[in-house]
N, C-alpha and C positions, 0 to 999 in steps of 0.2 A: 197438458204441457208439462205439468212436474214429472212425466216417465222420461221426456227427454232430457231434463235438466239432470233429473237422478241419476239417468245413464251416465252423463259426461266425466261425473266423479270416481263413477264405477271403471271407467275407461282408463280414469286417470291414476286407478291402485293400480292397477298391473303394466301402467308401462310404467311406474315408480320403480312397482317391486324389480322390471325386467332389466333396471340400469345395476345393480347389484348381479344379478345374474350374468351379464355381459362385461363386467368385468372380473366373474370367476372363467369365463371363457377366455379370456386375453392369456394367462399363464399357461391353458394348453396349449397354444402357441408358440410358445416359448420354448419346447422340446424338441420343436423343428427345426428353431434356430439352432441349437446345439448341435445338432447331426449337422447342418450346414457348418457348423464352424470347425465339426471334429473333419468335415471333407475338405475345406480349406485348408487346416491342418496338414491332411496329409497330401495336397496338391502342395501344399510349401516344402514342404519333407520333400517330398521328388525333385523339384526344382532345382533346391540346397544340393540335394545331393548327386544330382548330373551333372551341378556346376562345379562340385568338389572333386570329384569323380575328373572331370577334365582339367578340372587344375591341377591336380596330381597329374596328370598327363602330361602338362605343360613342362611341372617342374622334371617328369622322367627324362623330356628330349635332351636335358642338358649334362647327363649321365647316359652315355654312349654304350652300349655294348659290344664287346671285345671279345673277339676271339683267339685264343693263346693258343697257338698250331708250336708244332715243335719247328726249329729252323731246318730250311730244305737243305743247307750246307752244312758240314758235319764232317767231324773227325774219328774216324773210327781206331785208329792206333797204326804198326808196321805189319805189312805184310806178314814178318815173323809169327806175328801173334794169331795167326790160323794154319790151326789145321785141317786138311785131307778134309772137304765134303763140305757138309750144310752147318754156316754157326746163324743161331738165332737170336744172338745175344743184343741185336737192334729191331728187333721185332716191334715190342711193343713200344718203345721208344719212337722208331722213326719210320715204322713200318717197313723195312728190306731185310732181307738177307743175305750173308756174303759165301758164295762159292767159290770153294777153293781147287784148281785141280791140277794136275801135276804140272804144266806150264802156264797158266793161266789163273788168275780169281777176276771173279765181278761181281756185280752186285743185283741182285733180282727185286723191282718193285715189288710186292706183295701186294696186289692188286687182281681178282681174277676182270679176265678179259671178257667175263659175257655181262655178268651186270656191276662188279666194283667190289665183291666181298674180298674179304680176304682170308683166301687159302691156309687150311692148315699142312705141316710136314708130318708125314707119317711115316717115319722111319723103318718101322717092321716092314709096309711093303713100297719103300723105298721111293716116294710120289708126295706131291704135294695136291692135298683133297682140295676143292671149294665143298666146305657144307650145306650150302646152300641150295646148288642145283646141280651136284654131282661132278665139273669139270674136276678132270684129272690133268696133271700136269707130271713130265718126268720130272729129273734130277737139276735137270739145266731149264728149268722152266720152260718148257717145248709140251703144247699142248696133245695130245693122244686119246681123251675120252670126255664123252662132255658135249655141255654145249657151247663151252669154249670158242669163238671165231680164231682167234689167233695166240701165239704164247704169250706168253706174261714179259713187261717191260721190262729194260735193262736200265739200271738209273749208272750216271755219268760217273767215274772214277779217274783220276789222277794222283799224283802225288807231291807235297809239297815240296820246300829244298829242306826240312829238314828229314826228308824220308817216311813221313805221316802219309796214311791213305785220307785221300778228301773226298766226299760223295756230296756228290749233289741231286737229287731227288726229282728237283723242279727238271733236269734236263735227262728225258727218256729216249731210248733207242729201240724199237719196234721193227718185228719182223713179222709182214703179213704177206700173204703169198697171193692173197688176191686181187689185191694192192701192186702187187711185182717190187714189195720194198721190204731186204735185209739190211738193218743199219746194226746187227750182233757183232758183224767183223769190222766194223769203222773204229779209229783210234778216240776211246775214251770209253768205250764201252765195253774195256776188262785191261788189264792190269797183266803186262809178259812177267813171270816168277820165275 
């Protein structure tokens, strides 16, 4: 019976020794909490900042965006002040042109009629180009090459009482033929000299 007795004690060094041991096992542990905390971290970090991210969003709606167009109504000066042909001196401004011709001026949207570009004048051969898909337009913006459907608008002209030309832009005169509608010769859409 003393081998059993003996044993018991021998049992009892190594689970003595094994509580030291199990508690140098606890701080491996502890490097996994840290990865868990660096991954909470950065699920907080996203959080933060989707909700930052929309709050700026919030504060954007209250600053509008505005578009600063030039005005569709416009003073171009006296008839006097054109001469004979093409002046493009409201081009980039207000987009039009004003033709002048020996009984008559108007005013030509600058707008090609197939997709919206806008036409250049090419004076040497005497046309106004779309560079974009080739329409050609003459002198009166009357379409001739191209894939043009119809000529180029005529924007609204009158004159004030103190003898100023006044264009208006917003109001176009279109001549489409297959349509069966010329509004070139209606009053406002040129200017007797």
């Amino acid at each position: 019976m003393a081998d059993p007795t003996a044993s018991k004690p021998a049992a009892a060094a190594p689970a003595a020794s094994a509580t030291p041991a199990a508690k140098k096992q606890q701080p491996a542990s502890k490097p996994g909490e840290v990865v868990n905390k660096s991954r909470r971290g950065l699920i907080w970090a996203c959080i933060w900042g989707y909700l930052g991210i929309n709050f700026l969003m919030f504060l954007r709606f209250f600053f509008p965006r505005a578009l600063y167009e030039p005005n569709t109504v416009f003073n171009i000066g006296y008839p006097a002040d054109f001469a004979m042909g093409i002046d493009q001196r409201y081009l980039m401004t207000n987009r039009v042109w004003v033709i002048r011709e020996p009984d008559r001026l108007f005013v030509i949207y600058a707008r090609c009629t197939h997709l919206g570009c806008t036409p250049e004048w090419k004076s040497a051969e005497n046309k106004f180009k779309c560079p974009c898909h080739g329409s050609g337009y003459d002198s009166e913006g009357i379409n001739f090459e191209g894939p043009a459907p119809r000529p180029m608008d005529r924007a609204f002209i009158s004159l004030d009482p103190t003898g100023k030309i006044i264009v208006d832009s917003s109001r176009l005169f279109i001549d489409d033929a297959r349509a069966g509608v010329n509004h070139f010769n209606d009053p406002g859409a040129f200017l007797s000299v």
